[in-house]
Biopython code that builds the backbone (N, CA, C, O; Angstrom):
import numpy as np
from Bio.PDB.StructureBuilder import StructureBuilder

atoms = [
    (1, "UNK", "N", (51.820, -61.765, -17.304)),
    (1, "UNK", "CA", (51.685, -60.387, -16.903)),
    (1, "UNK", "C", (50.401, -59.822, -17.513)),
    (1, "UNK", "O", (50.161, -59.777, -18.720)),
    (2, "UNK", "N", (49.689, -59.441, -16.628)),
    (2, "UNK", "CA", (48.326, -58.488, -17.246)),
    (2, "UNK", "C", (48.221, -57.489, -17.601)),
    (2, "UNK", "O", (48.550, -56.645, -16.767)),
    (3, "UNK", "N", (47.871, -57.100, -18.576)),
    (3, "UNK", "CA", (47.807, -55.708, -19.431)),
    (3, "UNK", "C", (46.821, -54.673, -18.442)),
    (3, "UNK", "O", (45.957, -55.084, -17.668)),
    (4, "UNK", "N", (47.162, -53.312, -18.662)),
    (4, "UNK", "CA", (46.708, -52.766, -17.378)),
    (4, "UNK", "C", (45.544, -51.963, -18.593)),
    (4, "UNK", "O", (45.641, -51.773, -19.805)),
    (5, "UNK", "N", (44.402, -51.617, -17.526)),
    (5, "UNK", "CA", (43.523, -51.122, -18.421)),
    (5, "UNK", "C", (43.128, -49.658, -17.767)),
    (5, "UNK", "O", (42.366, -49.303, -16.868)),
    (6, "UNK", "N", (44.058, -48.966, -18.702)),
    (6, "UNK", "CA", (44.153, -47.290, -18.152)),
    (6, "UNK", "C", (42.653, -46.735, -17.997)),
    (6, "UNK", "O", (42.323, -46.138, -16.972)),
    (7, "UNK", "N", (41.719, -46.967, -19.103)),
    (7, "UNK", "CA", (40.475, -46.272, -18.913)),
    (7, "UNK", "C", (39.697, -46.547, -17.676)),
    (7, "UNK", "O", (38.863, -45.759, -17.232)),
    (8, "UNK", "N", (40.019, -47.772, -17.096)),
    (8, "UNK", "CA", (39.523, -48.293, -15.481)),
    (8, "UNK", "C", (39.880, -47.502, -14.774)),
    (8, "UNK", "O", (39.038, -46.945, -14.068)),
    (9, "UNK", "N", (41.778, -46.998, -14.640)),
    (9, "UNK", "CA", (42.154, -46.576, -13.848)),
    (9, "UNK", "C", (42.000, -45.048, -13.637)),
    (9, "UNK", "O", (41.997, -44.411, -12.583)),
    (10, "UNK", "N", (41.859, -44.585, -15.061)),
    (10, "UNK", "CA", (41.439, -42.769, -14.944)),
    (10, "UNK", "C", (39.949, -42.933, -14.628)),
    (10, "UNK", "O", (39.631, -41.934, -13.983)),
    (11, "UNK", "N", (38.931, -43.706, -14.783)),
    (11, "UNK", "CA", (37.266, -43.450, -14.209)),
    (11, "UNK", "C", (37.617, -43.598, -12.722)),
    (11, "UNK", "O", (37.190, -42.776, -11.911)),
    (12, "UNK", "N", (38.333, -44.557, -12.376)),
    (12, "UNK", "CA", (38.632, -44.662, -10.609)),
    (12, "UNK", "C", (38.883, -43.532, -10.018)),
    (12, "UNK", "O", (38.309, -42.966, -9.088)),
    (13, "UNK", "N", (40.296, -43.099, -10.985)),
    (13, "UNK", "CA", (40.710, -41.696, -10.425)),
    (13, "UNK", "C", (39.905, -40.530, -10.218)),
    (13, "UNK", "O", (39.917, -39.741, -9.273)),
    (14, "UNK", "N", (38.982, -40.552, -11.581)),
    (14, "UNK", "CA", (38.136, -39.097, -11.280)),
    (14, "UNK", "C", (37.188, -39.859, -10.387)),
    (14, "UNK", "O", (37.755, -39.415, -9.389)),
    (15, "UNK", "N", (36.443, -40.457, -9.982)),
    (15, "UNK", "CA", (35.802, -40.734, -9.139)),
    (15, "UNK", "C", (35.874, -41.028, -7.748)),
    (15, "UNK", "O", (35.054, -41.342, -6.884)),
    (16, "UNK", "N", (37.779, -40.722, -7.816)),
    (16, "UNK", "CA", (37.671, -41.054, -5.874)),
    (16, "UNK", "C", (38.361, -39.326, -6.033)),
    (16, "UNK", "O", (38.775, -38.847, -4.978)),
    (17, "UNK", "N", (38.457, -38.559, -7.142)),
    (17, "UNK", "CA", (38.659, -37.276, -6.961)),
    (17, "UNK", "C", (37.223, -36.545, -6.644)),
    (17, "UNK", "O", (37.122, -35.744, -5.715)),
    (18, "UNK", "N", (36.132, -36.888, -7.491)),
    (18, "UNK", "CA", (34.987, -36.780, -6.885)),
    (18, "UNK", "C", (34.360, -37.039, -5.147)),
    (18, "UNK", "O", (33.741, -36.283, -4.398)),
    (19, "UNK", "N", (34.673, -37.936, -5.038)),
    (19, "UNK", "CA", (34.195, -38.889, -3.323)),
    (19, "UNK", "C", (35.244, -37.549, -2.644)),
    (19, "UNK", "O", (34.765, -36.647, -1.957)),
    (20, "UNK", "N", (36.702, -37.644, -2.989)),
    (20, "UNK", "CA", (37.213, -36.573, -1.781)),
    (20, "UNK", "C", (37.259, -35.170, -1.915)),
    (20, "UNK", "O", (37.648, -34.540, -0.931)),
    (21, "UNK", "N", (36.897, -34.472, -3.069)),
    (21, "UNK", "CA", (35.731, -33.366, -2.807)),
    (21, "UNK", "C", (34.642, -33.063, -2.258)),
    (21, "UNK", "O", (34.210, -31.926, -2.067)),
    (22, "UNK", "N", (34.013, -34.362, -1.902)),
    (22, "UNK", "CA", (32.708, -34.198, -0.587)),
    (22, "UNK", "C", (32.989, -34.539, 0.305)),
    (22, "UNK", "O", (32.046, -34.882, 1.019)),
    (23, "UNK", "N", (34.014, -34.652, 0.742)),
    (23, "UNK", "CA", (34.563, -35.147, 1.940)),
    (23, "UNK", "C", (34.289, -36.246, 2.304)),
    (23, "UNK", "O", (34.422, -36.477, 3.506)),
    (24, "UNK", "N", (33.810, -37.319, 1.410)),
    (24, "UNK", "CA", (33.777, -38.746, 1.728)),
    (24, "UNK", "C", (35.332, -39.334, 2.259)),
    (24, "UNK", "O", (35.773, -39.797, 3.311)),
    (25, "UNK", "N", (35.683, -39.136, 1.378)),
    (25, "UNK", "CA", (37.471, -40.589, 1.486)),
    (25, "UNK", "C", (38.287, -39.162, 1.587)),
    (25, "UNK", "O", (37.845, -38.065, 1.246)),
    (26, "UNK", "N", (39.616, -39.449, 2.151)),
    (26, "UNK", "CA", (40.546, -39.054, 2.093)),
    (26, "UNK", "C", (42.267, -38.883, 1.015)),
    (26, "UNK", "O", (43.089, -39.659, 1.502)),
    (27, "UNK", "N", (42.559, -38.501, 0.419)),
    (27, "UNK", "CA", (43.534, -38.466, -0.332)),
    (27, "UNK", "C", (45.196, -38.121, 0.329)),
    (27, "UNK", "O", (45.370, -37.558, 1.409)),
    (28, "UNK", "N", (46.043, -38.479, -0.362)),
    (28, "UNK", "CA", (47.285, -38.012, 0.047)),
    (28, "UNK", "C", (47.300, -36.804, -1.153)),
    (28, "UNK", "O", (46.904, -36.998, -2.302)),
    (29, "UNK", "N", (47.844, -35.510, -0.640)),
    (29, "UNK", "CA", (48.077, -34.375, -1.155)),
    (29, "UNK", "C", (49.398, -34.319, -1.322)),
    (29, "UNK", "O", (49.940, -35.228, -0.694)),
    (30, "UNK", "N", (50.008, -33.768, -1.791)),
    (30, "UNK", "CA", (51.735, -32.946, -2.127)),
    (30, "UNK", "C", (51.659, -31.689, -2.350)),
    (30, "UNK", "O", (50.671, -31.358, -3.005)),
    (31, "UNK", "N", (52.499, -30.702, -1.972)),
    (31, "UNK", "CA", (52.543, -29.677, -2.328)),
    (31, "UNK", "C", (53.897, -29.533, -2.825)),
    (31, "UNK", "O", (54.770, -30.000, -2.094)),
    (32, "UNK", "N", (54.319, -28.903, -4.082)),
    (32, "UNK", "CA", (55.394, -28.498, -4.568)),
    (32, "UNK", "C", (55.811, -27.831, -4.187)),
    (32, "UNK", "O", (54.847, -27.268, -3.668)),
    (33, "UNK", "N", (56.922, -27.068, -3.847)),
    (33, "UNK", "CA", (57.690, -25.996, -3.450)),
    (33, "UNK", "C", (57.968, -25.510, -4.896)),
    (33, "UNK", "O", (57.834, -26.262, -5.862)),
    (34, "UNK", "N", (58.394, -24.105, -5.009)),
    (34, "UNK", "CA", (58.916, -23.969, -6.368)),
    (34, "UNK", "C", (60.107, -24.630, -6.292)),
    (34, "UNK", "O", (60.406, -25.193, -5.239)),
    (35, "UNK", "N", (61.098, -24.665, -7.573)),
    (35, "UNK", "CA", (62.372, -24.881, -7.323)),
    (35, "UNK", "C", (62.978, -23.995, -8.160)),
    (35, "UNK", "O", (62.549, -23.619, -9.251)),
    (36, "UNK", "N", (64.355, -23.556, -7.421)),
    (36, "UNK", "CA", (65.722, -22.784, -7.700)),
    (36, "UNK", "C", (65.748, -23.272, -8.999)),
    (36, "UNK", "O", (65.721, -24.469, -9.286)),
    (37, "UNK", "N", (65.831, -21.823, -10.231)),
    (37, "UNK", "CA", (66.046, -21.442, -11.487)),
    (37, "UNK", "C", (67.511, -20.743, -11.377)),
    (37, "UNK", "O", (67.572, -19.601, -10.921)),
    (38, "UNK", "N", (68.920, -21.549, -11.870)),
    (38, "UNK", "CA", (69.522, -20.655, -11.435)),
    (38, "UNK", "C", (69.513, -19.610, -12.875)),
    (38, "UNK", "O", (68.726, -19.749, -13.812)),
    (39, "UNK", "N", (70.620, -18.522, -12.776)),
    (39, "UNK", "CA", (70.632, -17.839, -13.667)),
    (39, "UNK", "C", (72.052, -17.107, -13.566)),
    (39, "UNK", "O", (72.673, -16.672, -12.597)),
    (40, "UNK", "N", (72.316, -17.136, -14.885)),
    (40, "UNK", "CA", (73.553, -16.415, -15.032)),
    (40, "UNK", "C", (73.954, -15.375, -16.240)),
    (40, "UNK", "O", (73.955, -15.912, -17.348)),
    (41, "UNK", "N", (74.223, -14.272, -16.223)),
    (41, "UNK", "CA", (74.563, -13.195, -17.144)),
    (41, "UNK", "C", (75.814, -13.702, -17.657)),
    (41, "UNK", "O", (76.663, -14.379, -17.077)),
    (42, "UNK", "N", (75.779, -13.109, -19.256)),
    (42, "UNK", "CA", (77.059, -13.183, -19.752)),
    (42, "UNK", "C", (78.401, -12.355, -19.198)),
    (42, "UNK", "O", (79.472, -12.921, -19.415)),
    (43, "UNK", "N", (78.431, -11.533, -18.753)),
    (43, "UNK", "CA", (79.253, -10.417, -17.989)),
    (43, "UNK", "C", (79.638, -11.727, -16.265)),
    (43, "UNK", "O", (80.682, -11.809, -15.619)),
    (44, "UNK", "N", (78.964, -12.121, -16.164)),
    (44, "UNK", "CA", (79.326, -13.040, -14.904)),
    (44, "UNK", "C", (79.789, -14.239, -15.156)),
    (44, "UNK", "O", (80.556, -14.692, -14.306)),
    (45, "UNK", "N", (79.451, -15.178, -16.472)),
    (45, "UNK", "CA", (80.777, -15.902, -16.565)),
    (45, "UNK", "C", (81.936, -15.502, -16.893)),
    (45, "UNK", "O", (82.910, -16.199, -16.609)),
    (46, "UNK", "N", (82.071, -14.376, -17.516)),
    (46, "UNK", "CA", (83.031, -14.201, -18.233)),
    (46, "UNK", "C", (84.274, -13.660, -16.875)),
    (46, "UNK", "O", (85.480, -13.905, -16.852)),
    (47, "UNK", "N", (83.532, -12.955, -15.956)),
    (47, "UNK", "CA", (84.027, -12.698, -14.560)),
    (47, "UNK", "C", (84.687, -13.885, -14.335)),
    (47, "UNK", "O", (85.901, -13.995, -14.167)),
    (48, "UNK", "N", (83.534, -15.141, -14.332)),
    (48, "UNK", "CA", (84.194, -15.999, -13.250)),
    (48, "UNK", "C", (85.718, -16.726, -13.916)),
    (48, "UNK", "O", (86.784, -16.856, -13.314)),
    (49, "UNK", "N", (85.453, -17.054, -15.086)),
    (49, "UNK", "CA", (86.270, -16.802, -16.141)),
    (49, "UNK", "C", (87.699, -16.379, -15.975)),
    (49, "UNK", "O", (88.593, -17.168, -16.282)),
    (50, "UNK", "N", (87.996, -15.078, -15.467)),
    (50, "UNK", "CA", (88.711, -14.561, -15.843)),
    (50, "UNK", "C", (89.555, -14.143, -14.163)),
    (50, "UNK", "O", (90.665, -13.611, -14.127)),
    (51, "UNK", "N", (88.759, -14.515, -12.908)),
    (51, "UNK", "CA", (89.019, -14.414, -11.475)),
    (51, "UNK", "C", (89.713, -15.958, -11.554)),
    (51, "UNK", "O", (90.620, -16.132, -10.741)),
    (52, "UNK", "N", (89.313, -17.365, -12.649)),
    (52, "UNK", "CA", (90.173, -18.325, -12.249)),
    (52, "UNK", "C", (91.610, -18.247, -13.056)),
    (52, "UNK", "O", (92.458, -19.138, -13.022)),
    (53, "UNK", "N", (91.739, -16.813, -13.906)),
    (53, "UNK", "CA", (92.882, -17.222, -14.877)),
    (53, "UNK", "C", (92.561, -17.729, -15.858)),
    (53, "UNK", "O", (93.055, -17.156, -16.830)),
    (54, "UNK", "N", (91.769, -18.805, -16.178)),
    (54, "UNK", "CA", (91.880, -19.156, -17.369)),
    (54, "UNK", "C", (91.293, -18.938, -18.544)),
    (54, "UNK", "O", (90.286, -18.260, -18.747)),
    (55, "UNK", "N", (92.281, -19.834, -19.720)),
    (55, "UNK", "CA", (91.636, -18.985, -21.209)),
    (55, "UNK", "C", (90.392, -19.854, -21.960)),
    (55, "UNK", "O", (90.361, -21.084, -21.986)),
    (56, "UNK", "N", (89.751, -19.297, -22.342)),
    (56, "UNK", "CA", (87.971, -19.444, -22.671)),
    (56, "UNK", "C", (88.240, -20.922, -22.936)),
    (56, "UNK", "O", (87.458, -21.590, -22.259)),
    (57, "UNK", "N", (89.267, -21.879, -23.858)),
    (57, "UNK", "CA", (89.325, -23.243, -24.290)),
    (57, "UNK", "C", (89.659, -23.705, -22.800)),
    (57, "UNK", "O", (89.095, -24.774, -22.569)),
    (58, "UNK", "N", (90.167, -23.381, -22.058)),
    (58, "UNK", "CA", (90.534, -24.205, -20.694)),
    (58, "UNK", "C", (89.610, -24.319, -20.248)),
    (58, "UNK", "O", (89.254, -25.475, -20.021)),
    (59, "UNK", "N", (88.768, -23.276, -19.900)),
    (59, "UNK", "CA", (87.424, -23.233, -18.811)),
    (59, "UNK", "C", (86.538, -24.091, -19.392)),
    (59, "UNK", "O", (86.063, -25.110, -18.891)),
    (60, "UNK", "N", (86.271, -23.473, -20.844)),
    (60, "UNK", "CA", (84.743, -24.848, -21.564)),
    (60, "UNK", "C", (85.410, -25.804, -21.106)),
    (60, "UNK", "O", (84.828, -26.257, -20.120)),
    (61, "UNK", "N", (86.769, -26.582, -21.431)),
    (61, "UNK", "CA", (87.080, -28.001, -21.552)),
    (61, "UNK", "C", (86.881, -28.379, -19.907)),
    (61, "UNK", "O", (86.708, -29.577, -19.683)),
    (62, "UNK", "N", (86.888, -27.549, -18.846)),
    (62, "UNK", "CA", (86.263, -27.683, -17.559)),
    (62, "UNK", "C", (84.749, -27.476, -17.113)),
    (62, "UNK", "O", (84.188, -27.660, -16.033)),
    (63, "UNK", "N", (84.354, -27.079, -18.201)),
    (63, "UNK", "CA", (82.515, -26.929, -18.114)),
    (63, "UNK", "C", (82.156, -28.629, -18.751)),
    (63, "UNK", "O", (81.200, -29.271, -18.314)),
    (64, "UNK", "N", (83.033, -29.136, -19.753)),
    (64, "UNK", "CA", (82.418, -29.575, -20.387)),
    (64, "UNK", "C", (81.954, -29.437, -21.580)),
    (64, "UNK", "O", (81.512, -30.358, -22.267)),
    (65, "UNK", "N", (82.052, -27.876, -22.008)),
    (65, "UNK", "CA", (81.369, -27.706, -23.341)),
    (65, "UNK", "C", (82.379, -27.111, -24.346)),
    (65, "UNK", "O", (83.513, -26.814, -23.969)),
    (66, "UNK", "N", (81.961, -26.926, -25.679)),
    (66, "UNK", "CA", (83.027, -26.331, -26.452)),
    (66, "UNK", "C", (83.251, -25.093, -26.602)),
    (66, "UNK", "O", (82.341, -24.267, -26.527)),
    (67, "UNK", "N", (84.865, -24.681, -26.909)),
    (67, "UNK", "CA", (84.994, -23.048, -26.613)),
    (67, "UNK", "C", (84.071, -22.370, -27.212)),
    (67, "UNK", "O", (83.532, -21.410, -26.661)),
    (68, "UNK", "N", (83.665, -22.898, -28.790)),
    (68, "UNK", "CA", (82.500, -22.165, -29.271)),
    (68, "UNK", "C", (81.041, -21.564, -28.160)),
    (68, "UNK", "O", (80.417, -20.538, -27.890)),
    (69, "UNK", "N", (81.077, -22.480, -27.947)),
    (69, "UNK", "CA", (79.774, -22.704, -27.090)),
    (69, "UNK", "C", (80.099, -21.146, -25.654)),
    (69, "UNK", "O", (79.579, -20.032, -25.606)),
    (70, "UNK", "N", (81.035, -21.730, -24.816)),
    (70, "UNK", "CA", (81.189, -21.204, -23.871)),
    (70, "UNK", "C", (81.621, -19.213, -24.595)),
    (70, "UNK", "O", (81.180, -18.243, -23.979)),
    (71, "UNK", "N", (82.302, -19.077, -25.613)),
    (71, "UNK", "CA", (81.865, -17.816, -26.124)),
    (71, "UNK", "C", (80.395, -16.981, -26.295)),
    (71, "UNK", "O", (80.059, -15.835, -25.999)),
    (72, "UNK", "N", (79.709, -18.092, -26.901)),
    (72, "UNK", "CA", (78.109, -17.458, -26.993)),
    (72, "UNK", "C", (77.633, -17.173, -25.592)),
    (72, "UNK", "O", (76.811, -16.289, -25.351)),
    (73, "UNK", "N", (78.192, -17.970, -24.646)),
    (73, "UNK", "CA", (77.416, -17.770, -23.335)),
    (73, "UNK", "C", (77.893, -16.290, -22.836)),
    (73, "UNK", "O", (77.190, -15.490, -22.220)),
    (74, "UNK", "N", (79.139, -16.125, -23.211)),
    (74, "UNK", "CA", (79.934, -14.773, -22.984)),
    (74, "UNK", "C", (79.585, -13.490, -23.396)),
    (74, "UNK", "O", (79.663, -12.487, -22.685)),
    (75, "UNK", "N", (79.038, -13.546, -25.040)),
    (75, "UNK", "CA", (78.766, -12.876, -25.791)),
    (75, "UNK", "C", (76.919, -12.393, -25.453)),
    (75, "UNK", "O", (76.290, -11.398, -25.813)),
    (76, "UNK", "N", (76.553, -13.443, -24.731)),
    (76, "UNK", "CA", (74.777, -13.342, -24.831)),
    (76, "UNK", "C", (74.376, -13.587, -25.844)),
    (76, "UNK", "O", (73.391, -12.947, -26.212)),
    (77, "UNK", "N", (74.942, -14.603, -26.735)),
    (77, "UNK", "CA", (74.115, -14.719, -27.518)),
    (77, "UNK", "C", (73.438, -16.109, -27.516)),
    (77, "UNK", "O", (72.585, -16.486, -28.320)),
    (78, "UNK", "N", (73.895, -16.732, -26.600)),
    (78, "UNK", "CA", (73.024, -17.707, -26.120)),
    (78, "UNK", "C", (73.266, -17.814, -24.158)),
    (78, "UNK", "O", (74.180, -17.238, -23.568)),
    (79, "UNK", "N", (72.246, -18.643, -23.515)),
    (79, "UNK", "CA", (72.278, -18.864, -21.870)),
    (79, "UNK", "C", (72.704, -20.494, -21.847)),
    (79, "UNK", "O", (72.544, -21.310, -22.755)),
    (80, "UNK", "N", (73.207, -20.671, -20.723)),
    (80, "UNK", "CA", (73.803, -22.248, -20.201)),
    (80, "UNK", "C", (72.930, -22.617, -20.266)),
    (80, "UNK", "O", (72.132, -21.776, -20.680)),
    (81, "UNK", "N", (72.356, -23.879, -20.001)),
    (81, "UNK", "CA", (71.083, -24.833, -19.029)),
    (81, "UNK", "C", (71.554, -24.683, -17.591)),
    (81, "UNK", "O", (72.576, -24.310, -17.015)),
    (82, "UNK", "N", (70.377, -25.131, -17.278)),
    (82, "UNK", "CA", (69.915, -25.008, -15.214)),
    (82, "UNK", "C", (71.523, -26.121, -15.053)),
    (82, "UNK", "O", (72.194, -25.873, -14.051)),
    (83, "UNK", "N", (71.936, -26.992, -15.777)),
    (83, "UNK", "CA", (72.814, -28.005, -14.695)),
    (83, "UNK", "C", (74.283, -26.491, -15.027)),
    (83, "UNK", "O", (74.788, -25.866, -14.095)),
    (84, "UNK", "N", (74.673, -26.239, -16.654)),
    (84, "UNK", "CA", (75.478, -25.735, -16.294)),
    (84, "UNK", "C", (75.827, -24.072, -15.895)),
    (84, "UNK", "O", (76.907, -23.498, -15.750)),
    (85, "UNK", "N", (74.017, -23.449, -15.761)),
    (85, "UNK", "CA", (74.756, -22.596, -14.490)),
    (85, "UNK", "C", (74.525, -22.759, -13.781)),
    (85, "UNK", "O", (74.260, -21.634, -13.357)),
    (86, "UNK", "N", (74.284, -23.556, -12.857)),
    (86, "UNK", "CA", (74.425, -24.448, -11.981)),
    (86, "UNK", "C", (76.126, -24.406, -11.551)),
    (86, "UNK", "O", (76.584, -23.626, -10.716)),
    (87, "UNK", "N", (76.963, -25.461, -12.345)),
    (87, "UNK", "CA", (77.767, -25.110, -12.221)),
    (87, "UNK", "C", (79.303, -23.804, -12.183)),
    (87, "UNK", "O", (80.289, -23.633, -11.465)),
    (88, "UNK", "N", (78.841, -23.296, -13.130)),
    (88, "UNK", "CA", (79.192, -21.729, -13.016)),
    (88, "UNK", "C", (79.152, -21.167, -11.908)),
    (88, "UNK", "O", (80.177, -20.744, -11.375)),
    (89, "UNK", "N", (77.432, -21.017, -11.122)),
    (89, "UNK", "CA", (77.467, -20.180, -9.995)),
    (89, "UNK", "C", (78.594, -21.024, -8.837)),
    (89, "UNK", "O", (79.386, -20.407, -8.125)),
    (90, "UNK", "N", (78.472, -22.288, -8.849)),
    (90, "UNK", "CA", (79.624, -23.200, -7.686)),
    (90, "UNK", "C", (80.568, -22.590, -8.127)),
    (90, "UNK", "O", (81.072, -21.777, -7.352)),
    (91, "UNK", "N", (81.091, -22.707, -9.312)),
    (91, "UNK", "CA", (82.648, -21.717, -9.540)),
    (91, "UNK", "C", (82.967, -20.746, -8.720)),
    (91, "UNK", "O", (83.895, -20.616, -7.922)),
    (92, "UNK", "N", (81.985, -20.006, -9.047)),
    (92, "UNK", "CA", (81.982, -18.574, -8.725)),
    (92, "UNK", "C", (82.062, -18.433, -7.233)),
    (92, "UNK", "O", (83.061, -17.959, -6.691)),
    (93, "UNK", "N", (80.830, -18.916, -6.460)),
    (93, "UNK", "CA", (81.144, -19.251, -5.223)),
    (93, "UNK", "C", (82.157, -19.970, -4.415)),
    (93, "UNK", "O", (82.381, -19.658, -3.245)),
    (94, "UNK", "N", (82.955, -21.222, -5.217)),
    (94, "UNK", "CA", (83.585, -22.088, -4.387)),
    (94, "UNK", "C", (84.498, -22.056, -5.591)),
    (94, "UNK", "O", (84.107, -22.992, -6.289)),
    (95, "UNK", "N", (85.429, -21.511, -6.145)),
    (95, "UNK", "CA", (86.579, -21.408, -6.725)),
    (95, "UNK", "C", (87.612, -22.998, -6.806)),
    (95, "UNK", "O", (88.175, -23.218, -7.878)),
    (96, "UNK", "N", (87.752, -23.779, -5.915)),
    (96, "UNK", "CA", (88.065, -24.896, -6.039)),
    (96, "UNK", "C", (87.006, -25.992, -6.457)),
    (96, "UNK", "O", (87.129, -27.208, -6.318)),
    (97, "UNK", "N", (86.047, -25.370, -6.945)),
    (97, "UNK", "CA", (85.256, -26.849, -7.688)),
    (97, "UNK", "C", (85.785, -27.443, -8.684)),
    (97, "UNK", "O", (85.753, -28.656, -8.893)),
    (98, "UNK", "N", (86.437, -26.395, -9.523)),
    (98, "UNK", "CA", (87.253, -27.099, -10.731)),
    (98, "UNK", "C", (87.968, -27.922, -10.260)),
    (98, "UNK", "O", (87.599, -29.053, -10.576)),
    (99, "UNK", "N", (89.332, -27.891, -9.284)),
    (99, "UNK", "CA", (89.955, -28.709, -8.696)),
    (99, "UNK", "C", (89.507, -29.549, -8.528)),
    (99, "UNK", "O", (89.895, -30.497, -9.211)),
    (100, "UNK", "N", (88.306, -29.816, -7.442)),
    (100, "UNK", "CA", (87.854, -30.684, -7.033)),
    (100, "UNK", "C", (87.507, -31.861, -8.100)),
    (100, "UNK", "O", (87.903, -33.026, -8.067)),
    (101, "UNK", "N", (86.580, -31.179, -9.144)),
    (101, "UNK", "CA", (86.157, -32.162, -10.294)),
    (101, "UNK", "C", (87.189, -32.960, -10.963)),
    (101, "UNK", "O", (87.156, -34.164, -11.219)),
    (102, "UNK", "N", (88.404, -31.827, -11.283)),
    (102, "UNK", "CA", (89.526, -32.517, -12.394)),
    (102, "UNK", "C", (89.927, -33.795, -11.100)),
    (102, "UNK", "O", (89.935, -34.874, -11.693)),
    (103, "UNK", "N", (90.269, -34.027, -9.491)),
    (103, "UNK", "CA", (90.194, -34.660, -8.924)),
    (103, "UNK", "C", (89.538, -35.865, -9.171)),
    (103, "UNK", "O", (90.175, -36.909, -9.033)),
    (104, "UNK", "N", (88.161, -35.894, -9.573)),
    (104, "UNK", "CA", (87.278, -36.900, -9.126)),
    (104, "UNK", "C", (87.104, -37.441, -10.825)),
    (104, "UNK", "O", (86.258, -38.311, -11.032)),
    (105, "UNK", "N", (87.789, -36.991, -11.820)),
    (105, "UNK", "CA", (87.995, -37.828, -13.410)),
    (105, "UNK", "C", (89.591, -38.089, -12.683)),
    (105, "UNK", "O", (89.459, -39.232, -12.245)),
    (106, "UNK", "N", (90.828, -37.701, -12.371)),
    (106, "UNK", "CA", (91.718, -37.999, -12.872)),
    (106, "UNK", "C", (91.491, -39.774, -11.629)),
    (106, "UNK", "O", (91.958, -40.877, -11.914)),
    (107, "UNK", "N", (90.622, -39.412, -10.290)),
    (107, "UNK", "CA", (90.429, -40.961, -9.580)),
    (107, "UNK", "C", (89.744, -41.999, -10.862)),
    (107, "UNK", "O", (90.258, -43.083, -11.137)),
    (108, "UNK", "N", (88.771, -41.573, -11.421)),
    (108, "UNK", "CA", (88.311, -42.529, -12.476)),
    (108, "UNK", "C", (89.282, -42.720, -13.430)),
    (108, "UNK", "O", (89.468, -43.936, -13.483)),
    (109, "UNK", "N", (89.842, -42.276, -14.042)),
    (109, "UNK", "CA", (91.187, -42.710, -14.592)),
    (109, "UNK", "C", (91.706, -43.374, -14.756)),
    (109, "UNK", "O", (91.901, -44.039, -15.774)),
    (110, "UNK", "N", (92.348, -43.424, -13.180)),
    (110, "UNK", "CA", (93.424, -43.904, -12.534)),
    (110, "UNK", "C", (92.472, -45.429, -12.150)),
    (110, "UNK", "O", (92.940, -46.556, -12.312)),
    (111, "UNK", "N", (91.364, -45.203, -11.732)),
    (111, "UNK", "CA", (91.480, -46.506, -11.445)),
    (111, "UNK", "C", (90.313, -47.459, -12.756)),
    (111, "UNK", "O", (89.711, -48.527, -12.644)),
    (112, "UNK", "N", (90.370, -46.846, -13.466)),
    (112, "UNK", "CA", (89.689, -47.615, -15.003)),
    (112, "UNK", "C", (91.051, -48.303, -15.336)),
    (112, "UNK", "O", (91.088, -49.523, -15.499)),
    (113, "UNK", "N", (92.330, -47.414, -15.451)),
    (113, "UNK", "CA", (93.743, -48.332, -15.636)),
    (113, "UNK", "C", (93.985, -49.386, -14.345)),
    (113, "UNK", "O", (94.363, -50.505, -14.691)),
    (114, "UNK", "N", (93.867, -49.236, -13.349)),
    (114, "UNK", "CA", (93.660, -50.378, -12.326)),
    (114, "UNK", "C", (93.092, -51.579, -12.914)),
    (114, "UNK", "O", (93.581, -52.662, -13.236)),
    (115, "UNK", "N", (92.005, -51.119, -12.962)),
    (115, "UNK", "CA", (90.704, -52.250, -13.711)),
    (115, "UNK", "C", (91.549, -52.817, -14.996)),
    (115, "UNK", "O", (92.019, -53.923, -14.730)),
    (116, "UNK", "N", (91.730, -52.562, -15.738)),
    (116, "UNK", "CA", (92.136, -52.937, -17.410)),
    (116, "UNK", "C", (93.437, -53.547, -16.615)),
    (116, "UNK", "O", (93.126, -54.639, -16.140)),
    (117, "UNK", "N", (94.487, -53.270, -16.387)),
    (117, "UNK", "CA", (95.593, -54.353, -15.807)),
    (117, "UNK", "C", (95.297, -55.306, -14.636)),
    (117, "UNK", "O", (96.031, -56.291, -14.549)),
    (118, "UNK", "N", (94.648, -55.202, -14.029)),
    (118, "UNK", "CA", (94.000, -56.329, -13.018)),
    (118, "UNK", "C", (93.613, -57.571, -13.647)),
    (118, "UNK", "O", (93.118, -58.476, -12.975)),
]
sb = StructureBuilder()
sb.init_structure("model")
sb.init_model(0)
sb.init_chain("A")
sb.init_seg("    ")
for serial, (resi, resn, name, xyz) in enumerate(atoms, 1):
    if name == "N":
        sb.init_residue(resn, " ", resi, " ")
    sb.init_atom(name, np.array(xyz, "f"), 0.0, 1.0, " ", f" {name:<3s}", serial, name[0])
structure = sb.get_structure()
């Protein structure tokens, strides 16, 4: 296997970035789109929270995180990450996601005990 020799490959680069600034050669471009930041207030989990019934240790242990945790998010004194309000806003919107999820561990489960007695 040959060792790759980066300083070759960045002089190439600026130099065919050069050539297709004069319109010599052509490049493939991308354009990013932004992407969806979700966001969620403490007053709105605590909503969603409290529209499924359940008590703050039930819901974290359905987020995933610990009741500690899921309090601060309540309190504002700290924000989720993008995956889990992410999930929050699905709550909120689609009320059976929890279902759905506890569904799709209790199939892994069920069939990890399949596996181990097989």
């Amino acid at each position: 296997m040959r060792k790759r020799n980066l300083f070759l490959e960045l002089t190439q680069g600026i130099e065919e970035i050069k050539q297709h600034s004069k319109g010599k050669i052509t490049l493939r471009e991308y354009k990013i789109e932004g992407q969806f930041t979700p966001s969620v207030t403490s007053k709105m989990i605590r909503e969603v929270r409290d529209s499924l019934n359940l008590s703050r240790a039930v819901f974290a242990h359905q987020l995933c995180v610990s009741p500690r945790t899921l309090e601060k998010w309540e309190q504002g004194i700290s924000k989720p990450n993008v995956q889990a309000a992410t999930l929050i806003l699905l709550v909120r919107k689609y009320p059976d996601t929890i279902e759905r999820l506890n569904a799709l561990s209790s199939r892994r489960k069920s069939h990890s005990k399949n596996a181990v007695a097989a």
